[in-house]
C-alpha positions, 0 to 999 in steps of 0.5 A: 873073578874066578880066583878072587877069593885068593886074595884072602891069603896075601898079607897086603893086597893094593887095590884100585878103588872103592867099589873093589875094596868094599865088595872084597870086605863084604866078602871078608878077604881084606881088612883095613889092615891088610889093604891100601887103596892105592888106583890103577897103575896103569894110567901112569903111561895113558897121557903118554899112550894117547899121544904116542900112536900115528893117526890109524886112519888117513881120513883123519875122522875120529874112530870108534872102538869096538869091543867086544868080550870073549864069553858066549852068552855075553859076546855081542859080534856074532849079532853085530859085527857085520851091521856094526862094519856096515854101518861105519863103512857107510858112515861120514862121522867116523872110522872103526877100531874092531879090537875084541878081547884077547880071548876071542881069539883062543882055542873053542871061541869060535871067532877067527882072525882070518875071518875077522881080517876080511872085514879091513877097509879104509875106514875099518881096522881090525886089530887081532893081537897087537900091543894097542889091544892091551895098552890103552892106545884104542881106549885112551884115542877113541871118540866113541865106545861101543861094547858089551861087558869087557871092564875096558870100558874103565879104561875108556872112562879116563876121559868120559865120552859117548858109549853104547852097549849091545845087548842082543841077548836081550838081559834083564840088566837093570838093577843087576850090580854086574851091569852098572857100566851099562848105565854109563851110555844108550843100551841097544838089542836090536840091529835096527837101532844100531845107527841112530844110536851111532849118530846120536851119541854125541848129542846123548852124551850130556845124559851120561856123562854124570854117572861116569864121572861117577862110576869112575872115581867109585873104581879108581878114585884117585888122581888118574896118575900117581898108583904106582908111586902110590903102590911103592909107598904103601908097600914101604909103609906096611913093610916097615910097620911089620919089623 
């Protein structure tokens, strides 16, 4: 993150997990005195938002989520959105959720919600900017995730499941701290490879499925609900103890 050296000036920083607090350690922005662990708040409401949403589609198949992330050298769709619509258009296992990060749709990233809103078909819904995007509902009801480097992945994680990652630019990814997430699934570069990675995922999963449980508890590592009654203790703890 851009801003995360601003941590340093807050007097008491909640955080979600271990990976965050030993890399905001080794940078010596917190202490033990000035942080809890303390998990994510957010999936307070995931069982709720899992069950909250009508079926999208009315085939009843379960869905795919695609999404991907708004930086250029990172984005997937240029490559891919038109083979990934193709192929779940052709497909008999599942639908498609097309819901890219919020950014995309910002001034010079160069994708558009009209052009994006013509990919819409029985079996394909793309979402440009509704609640769902941000909520959890398409990360927390998917059956399959397919993306790039967005950290909704996380949110996915709740519940491991099938994912595949795009690589179109071809990066050199193992062994790069940045990319770990991408050891949680099949990573794919090439077009060819998109629809047997689709239809092998669920079969794969067994292969996965140990490093995400892992990865999930290095992130979040508290029971999935409870943060933000969590969050209010420890900020009564740490007020109290200042007096």
């Amino acid at each position: 993150m851009n801003d995360e050296h601003l941590v340093k000036e807050f007097d008491l920083t909640l955080i979600s997990g271990r990976k965050v607090t030993h890399d905001f350690k080794q940078k010596g922005f917190i202490s033990d005195q000035t942080s809890r662990i303390i998990g994510y708040p957010k999936f307070d409401v995931f069982e709720a938002i899992r069950k909250k949403m009508a079926y999208p589609f009315q085939n009843q198949r379960p869905f795919a989520l695609y999404n991907p992330h708004y930086k250029r050298n990172l984005n997937s769709s240029p490559v891919f959105m038109k083979a990934l619509v193709k192929a779940f258009n052709t497909a008999h296992t599942y639908n498609l959720v097309v819901a890219p990060h919020i950014k995309q749709f910002h001034k010079n990233f160069a994708i558009k919600k009209y052009w994006l809103k013509r990919l819409h078909s029985t079996k394909t819904l793309v979402d440009t900017g509704s609640p769902a995007m941000l909520d959890m509902t398409y990360t927390s009801q998917a059956a399959l995730y397919i993306g790039d480097v967005s950290s909704q992945i996380y949110e996915f994680m709740a519940i491991p499941r099938p994912c595949i990652f795009l690589n179109p630019q071809k990066i050199k990814w193992q062994d790069n701290p940045n990319f770990r997430h991408w050891t949680m699934g099949d990573v794919i570069e090439d077009i060819d490879a998109l629809k047997p990675a689709i239809e092998q995922a669920q079969a794969r999963h067994h292969l996965y499925r140990p490093i995400q449980e892992k990865l999930f508890q290095e992130t979040f590592g508290y029971p999935l609900l409870g943060a933000s009654r969590r969050a209010a203790e420890a900020i009564v703890d740490f007020m109290t103890k200042i007096k």
